[in-house]
C-alpha positions in Angstrom: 23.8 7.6 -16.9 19.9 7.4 -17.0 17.6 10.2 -15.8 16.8 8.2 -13.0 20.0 7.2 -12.0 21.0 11.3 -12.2 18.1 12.0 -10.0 19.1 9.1 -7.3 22.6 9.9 -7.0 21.6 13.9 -6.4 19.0 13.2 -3.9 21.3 12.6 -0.9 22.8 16.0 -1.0 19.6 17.6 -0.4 18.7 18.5 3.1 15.6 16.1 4.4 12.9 18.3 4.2 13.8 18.7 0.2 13.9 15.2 0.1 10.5 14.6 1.7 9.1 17.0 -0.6 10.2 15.4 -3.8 8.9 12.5 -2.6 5.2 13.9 -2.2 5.7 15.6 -5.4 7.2 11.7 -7.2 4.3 9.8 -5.2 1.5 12.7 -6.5 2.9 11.7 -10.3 2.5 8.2 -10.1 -1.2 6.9 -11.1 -3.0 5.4 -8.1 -3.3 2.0 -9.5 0.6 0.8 -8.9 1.4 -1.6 -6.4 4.1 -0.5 -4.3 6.9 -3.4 -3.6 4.9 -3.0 0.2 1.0 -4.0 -1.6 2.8 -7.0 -3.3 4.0 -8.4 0.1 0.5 -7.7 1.4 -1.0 -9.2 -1.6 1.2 -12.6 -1.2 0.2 -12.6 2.7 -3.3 -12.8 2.2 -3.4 -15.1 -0.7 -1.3 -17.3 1.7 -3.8 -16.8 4.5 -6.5 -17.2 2.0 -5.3 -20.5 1.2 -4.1 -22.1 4.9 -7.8 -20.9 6.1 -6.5 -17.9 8.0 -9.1 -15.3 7.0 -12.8 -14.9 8.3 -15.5 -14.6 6.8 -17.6 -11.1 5.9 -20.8 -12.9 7.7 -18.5 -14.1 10.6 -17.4 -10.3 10.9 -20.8 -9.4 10.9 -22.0 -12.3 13.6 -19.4 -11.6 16.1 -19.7 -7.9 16.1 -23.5 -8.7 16.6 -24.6 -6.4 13.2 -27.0 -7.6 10.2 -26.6 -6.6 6.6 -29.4 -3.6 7.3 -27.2 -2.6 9.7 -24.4 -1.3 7.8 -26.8 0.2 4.1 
């Protein structure tokens, strides 16, 4: 059995707080640069949207919320 597969079959014998906290302590290892499975699907959204002409435009933002570029430096 892996380390991992150790570690997941343990986990649900700790109370939930415990739980919660090794999760903070498992997200605070990871580097801030992996896409969770929850980015991907977000990702794949707006590259749909992108593509059917879903999205609007930074200037149309800009227009309809009645700000210039100056606005926002």
């Amino acid at each position: 059995m892996t380390t991992a597969e150790q570690i997941s079959s343990m986990i649900g014998y700790l109370p939930e707080t415990q739980q919660l906290a090794i999760l903070r302590l498992v997200n605070s290892l990871l580097p801030d640069d992996i896409a969770t499975p929850e980015d991907l699907a977000a990702i794949v959204k707006a590259e749909r949207e992108y593509t059917n002409g879903e999205t609007v435009g930074f200037d149309e933002v800009m227009k309809e919320l009645g700000l210039a570029e100056d606005d926002i430096k």
